[in-house]
N, C-alpha and C positions, 0 to 999 in steps of 0.2 A: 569577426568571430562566427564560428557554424557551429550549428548543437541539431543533432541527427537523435530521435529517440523513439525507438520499433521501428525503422525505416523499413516498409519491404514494397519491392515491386515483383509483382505476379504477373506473366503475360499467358491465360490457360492453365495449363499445369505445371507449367514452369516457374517458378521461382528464381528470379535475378538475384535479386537481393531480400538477405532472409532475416527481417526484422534487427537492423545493426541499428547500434548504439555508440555514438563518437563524439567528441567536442575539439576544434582547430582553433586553439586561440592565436592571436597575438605574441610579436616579438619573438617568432622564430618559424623555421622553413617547415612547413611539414610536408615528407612525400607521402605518395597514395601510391602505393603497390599492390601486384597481385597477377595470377596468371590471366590470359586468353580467356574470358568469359567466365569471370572473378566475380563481375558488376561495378566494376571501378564507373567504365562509361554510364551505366544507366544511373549509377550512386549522384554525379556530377550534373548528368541531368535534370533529375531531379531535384536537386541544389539551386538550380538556374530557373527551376520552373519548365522544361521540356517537358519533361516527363511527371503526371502527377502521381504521388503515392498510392498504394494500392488499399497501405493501410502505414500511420504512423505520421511523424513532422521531420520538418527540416526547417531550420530557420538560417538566417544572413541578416548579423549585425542586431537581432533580437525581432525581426522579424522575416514569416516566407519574402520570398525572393521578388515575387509578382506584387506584392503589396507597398515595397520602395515607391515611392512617386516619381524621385529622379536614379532609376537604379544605376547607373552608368558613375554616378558621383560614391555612391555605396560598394559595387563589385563592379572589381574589372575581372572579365573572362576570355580565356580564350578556351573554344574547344575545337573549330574549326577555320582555322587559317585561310583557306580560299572561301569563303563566305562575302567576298569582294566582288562588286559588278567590274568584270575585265575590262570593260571600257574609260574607267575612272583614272585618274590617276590617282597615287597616294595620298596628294595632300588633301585633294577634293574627296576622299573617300573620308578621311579624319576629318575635315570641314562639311560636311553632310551630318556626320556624326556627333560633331558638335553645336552644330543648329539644332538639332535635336530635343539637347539635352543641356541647353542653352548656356556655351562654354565658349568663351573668348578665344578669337583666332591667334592670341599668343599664347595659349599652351598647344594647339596644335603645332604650332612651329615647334614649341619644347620640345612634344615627344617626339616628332621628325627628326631632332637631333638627338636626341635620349638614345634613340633605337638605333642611328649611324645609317639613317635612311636621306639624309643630306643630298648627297649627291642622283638619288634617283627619286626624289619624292613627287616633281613632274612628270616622269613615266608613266604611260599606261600600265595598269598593275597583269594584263595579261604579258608581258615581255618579262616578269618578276620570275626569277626562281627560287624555288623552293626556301632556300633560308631567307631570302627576300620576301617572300610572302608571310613568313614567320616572324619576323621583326616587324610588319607592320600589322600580323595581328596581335603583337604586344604593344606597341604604339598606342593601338585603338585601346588595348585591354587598360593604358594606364592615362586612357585621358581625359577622366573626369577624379581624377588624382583620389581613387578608391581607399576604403581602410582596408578590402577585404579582395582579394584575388584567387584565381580559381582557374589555373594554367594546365589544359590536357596536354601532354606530350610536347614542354616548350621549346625546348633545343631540340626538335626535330628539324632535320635540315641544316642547322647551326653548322660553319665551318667551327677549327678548332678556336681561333680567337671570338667567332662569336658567342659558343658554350662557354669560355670563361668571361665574356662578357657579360653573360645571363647570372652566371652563378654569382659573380661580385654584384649585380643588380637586385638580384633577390633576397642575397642575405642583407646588403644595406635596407632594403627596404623593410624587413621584418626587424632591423636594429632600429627604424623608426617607430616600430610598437603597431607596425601592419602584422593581419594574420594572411600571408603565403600558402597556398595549397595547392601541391604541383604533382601530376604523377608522369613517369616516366619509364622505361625499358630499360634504359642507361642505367647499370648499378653503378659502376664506378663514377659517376658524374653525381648520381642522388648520392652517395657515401660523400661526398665533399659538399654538399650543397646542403641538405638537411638536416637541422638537430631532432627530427620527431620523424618516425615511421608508423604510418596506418596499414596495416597490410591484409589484404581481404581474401579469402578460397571461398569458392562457391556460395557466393554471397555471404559470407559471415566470415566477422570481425577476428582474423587470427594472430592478431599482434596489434597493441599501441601503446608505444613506447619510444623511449629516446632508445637511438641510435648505439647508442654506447653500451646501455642494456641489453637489446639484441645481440649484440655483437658477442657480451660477455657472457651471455643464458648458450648459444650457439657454439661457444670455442671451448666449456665443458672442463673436460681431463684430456682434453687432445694435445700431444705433445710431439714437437718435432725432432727428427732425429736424423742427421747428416751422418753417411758410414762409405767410404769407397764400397764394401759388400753390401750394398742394399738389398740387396735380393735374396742372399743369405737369412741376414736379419729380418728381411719381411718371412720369411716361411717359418723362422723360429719363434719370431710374436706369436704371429696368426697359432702356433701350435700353442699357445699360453693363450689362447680365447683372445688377443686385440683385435681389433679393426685396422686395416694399413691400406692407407692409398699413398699411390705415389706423388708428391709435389710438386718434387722435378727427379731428373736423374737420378741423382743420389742423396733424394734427401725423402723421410717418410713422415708419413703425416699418421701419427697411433692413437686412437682411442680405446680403451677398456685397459689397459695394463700403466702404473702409475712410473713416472722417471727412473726412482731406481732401480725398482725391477728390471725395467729395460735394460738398465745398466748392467743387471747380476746379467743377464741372459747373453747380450753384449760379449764381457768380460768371460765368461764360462766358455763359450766359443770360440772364443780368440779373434772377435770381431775388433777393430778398433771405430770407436764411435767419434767423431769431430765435432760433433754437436747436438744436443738435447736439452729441451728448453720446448717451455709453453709456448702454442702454436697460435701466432694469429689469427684470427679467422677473417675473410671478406664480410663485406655484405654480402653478394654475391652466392656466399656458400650459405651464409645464414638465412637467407631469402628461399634456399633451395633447400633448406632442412624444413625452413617452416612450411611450404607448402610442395611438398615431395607427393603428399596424397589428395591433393586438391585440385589437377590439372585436370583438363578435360582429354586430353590427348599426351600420352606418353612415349618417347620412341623406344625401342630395346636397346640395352645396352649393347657398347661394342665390343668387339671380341676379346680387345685387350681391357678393357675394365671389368668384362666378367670373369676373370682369369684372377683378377687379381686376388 
């Protein structure tokens, strides 16, 4: 479990992170989102003890991080994957590590096979690529068989079978009553992996909530509407005050104007409609509503979205 309460880090006049307030428990995935200098990394750091508070707590497991005596048996982390001497091989790098922290050489075998690092675990970890180096900093992150983990960017690198290797790892392990805390870029991988979203802008807490909530507060009165004249019926909403983007071809995605209206509007122009129906929404789109004003860098739109 982590319990965050006035978390803030200050570097000068800067404020990373601006006094958050958050609690990760147990028995299920929670991701950590947010844009490009959000504070997700400085958050995490200081989680781990990197980075100390400027002002406020963080605790792991009911106490800070640096106060565990065997931390390694309490939180597994990964924030930095190549953090390996290149000279080691993997198993020696996991058996280093668990001298340590005084953990028997058959669970290092374990997580060697856990992680499908079997056949390369005698290599030197410089010949490792990139998803390679990333399964054995999960290896390390899970070898003192922690309650609490703390995974930056894990399927970085992951081929496709090893992202769905991770995400069946992580939710069984949070079904064992571990608390999981991963962030990631990948929305379509966090939407499958996560039941809980922490979502941060400019250092402060702009969402925490289940997955499903999001989704549902984000998808609103937006209704979609499939019409061979799309383009028609886009300029006749838009003239009744909606919102219209386009989804795909011929299909629109309307906010402000509720279904049957659409329909009168539709039907009065002798549009034929083939579908209208509440619109799903992504994460993805929900992720980019919540922090639409929170970026540090924005590009302009393109010609054909500001047209529309």
């Amino acid at each position: 479990m982590i319990h965050a309460r006035s978390l803030t880090k200050r570097y000068g006049a800067k404020t990373a992170v601006d006094g958050i307030d958050f609690s990760v428990t147990g028995g299920r995935v929670t991701g950590f989102l947010g844009p490009n200098g959000a504070g997700k990394s400085t958050t995490m750091r200081m989680i781990v003890g990197l980075d100390r508070p400027t002002f406020g707590t963080v605790t792991v497991n009911g106490q800070p991080y640096a106060a565990h005596r065997s931390p390694l048996h309490e939180v597994g982390v990964l924030l930095e994957s190549r953090a390996v001497h290149p000279s080691r091989s993997a198993r020696n790098h996991l058996r280093a590590l668990a001298l340590t922290h005084r953990i028997g050489a058959s669970r290092v075998d374990e997580v060697i096979e856990l992680a499908g690092l079997g056949s390369v675990a005698d290599r030197r970890v410089r010949g490792f690529s990139l998803g390679m180096g990333q399964r054995l900093g999960l290896a390390a992150a899970l070898l003192g068989d922690p309650a609490t983990l703390i995974l930056d960017e894990p399927v970085n690198g992951l081929d496709p079978e090893g992202v769905a290797w991770f995400r069946q790892l992580a939710q069984a392990l949070a079904a064992e009553g571990r608390t999981v805390f991963l962030s990631s870029h990948l929305m379509s991988e966090m939407a499958q992996t996560a039941d809980h979203l922490i979502v941060l802008g400019r250092g402060r807490v702009l969402a925490d909530a289940p997955i499903s909530e999001l989704l549902g507060n984000a998808s609103g009165d937006v209704v979609a509407v499939r019409s061979d004249d799309s383009a028609r019926l886009d300029a006749l909403l838009a003239e009744n005050g909606a919102t219209v983007r386009h989804a795909e071809t011929d299909v629109l995605s309307v906010r402000g104007v509720a279904a049957p209206r659409i329909a009168e509007i539709a039907v009065g122009a002798g549009i034929a409609v083939h579908e209208l129906a509440p619109a799903a929404t992504s994460l993805e789109e929900a992720y980019m509503q919540l922090t639409r004003d929170e970026v540090e860098y924005s590009a302009a739109p393109s010609r054909s979205e500001s047209t529309r």
